[in-house]
N, C-alpha and C positions, 0 to 999 in steps of 0.2 A: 556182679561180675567186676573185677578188679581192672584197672587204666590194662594192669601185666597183659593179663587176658583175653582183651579185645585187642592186642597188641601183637599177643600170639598168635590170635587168629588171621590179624591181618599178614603177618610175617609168612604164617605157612601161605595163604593168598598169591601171597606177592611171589615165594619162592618158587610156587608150583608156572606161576605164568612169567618167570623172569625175564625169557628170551618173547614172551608178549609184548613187555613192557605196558601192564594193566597203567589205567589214567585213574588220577585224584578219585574221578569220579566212580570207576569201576569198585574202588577198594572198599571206598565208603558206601557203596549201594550193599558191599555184602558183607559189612558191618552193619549196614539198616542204623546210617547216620550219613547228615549234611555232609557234603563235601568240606563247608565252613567249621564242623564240630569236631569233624575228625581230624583236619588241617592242625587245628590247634593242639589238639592232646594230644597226636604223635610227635610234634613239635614238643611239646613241654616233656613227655617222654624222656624223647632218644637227643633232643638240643637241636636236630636239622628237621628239613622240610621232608615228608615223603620220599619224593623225587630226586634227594640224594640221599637218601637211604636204600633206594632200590638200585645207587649205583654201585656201592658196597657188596648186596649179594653175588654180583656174578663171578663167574669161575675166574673169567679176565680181568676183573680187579684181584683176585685172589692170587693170580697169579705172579700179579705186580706187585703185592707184598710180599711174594715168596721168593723173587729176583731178587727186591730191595735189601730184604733181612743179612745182616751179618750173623758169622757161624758163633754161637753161643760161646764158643770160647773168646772169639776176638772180645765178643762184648766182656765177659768177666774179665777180661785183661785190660781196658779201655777202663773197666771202672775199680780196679783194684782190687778184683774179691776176692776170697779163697771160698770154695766149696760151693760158689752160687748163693753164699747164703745169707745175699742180700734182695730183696726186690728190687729194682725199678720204681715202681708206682708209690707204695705204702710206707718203706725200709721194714724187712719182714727176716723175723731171724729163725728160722729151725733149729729145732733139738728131735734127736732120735731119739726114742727108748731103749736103753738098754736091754741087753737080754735078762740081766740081774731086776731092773723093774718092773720088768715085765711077768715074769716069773712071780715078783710078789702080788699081782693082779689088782696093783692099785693101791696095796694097802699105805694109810697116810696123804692118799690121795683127795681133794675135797674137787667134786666137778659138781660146777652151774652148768644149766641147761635152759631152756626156751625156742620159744618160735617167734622168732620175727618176720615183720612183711620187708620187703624188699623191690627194687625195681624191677626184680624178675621173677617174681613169686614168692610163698612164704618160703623162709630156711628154717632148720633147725641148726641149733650151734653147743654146743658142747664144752665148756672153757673151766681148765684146771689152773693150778698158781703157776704152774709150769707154761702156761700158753694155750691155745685152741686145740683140743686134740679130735673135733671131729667138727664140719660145716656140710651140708646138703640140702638140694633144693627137696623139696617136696610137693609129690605131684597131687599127693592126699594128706589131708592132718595125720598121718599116720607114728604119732609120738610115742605112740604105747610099743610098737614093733622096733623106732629108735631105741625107745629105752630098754628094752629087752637086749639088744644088740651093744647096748653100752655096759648092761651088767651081765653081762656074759665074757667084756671084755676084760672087765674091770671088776672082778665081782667083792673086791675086798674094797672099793673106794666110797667114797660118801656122795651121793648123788643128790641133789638138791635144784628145785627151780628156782631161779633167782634170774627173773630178764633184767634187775637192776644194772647185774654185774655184767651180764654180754651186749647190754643195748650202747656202752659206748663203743665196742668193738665194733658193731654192726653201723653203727654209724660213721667209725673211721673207715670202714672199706666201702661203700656206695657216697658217702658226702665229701665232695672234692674239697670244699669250705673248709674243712675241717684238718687243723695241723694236726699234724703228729709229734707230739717231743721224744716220746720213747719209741723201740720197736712197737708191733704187733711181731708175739712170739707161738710159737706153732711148736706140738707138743704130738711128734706122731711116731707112727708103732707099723713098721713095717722092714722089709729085707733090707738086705745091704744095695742090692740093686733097685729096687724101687724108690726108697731113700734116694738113691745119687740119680733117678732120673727125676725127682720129684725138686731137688736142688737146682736140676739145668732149665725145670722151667720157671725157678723163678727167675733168670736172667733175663726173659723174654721183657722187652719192654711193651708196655701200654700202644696198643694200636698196629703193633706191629704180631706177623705169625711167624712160623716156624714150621719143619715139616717131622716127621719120624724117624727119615734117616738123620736128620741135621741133631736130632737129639739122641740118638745113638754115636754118632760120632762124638757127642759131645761128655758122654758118659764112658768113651774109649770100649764100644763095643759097635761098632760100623754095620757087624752082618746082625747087626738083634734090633731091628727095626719093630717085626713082630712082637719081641717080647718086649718091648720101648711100649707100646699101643698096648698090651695088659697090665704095666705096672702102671699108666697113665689112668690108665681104666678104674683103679684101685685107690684111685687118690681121696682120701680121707678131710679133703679141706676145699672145698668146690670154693671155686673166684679166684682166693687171697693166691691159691697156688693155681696158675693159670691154666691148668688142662688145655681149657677153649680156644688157647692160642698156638693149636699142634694141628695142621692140618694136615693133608694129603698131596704129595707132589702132584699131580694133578688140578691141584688148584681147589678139589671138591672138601669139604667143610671133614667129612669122615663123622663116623657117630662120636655119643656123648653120651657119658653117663646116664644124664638127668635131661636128656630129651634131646632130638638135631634142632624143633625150632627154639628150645631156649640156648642152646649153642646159637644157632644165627644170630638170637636178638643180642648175645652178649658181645657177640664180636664185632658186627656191624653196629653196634650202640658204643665200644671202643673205639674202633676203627672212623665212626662216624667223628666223634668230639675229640679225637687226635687231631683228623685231618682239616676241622673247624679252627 
């Protein structure tokens, strides 16, 4: 079992008894480890102690990031962008597919692929000269059903494993340490609307959320909240493009592609080392 794993388990733990407020001691007994053993790895983990990571889950911290946040546009106007199509965290630049490249289904296309482990489980990652055109968590080794899914999408391109060429990617988005002198560039194949909501989250900064209307306003379409939550839904690049940072006026987390408790652990594991 992976550090992710016993991390999960404890996460869903903690989330089902939040208004409990489970002790040290509770979480680690149903881990079946020391109160001292488990101190330490969720510590090395997520960077805080338990005990302020359990103050992150609740709806009432949630909601005090959802006051705090400014409307996605003030932010891209505060940082100069056009089109969102900068990060916060990483500096991360998107490119659409055309519909002309897309049509040719890759062809002259060379993508590397792999599985890497990560603080939140394995991912698989997908990376052409053009940029990342696919990242997901994976709840099974399930490579063979990715890569079906890639050459279907792409069936004229050249597909190759090669973890040489995606593991320093993978290592500029989980290793803080680590500069970036260039973009990470994103290379994705989707609507005109999904595209421009997939833009407004990248303005989201680190640590901080956002709700579904605020990013329908922020794509200039106020009543398509709904459709804002299936083009999030579709997002092609899990992390870099922050989905996990779109919650629910209400304060409640809202589902997730690739699971609610690896949504909790990635937002309160942000939200934890922001507010450190």
């Amino acid at each position: 079992m992976s550090d992710y794993d016993r991390i999960a388990k404890a996460i869903s733990f903690i989330s089902a008894r939040v208004k409990k407020q489970p002790t040290l001691d509770e979480i680690a007994a149903h881990l079946h480890l020391s109160p001292f053993h488990f101190q330490r790895l969720f510590s090395r983990w997520v960077g805080v102690t338990p005990k302020r990571y359990l103050q992150t889950l609740t709806v009432e911290h949630a909601k005090q990031l959802l006051a705090e946040s400014k409307p996605l546009l003030e932010v891209s106007d505060s940082l100069g962008l056009s089109s969102g199509s900068r990060l916060y965290d990483h500096f991360v630049q998107l490119e659409a597919v055309t519909p002309g490249e897309f049509k040719k289904g890759g062809l002259g296309l060379n993508i590397d692929y792999a599985m890497h482990p990560t603080p939140f489980g394995n991912i698989f990652i997908a990376l052409t000269q053009r940029g990342i055109c696919q990242l997901v968590f994976l709840e099974q080794d399930n490579i063979d059903e990715l890569l079906c899914d890639l050459k279907l999408k792409w069936p004229y391109a050249e597909l190759k494993e090669c973890s040489d060429k995606t593991h320093d990617v993978v290592e500029t988005m989980f290793n803080k340490k680590q500069t970036v002198h260039r973009p990470l560039s994103l290379y994705v194949s989707g609507t005109n609307f999904q595209v421009s909501v997939w833009r407004a989250l990248l303005q989201i900064p680190q640590g901080e959320v956002t709700s579904y209307s605020q990013v329908a306003k922020a794509v200039g379409r106020p009543s398509a909240a709904r459709a804002v939550g299936t083009a999030i839904g579709a997002n092609p690049v899990a992390f870099i493009i922050p989905c996990h940072r779109v919650i629910q006026q209400s304060g409640k987390l809202g589902g997730y592609r690739w699971g609610e408790t690896r949504k909790h652990a990635i937002h309160a594991w942000e939200t934890a080392r922001h507010e450190r």
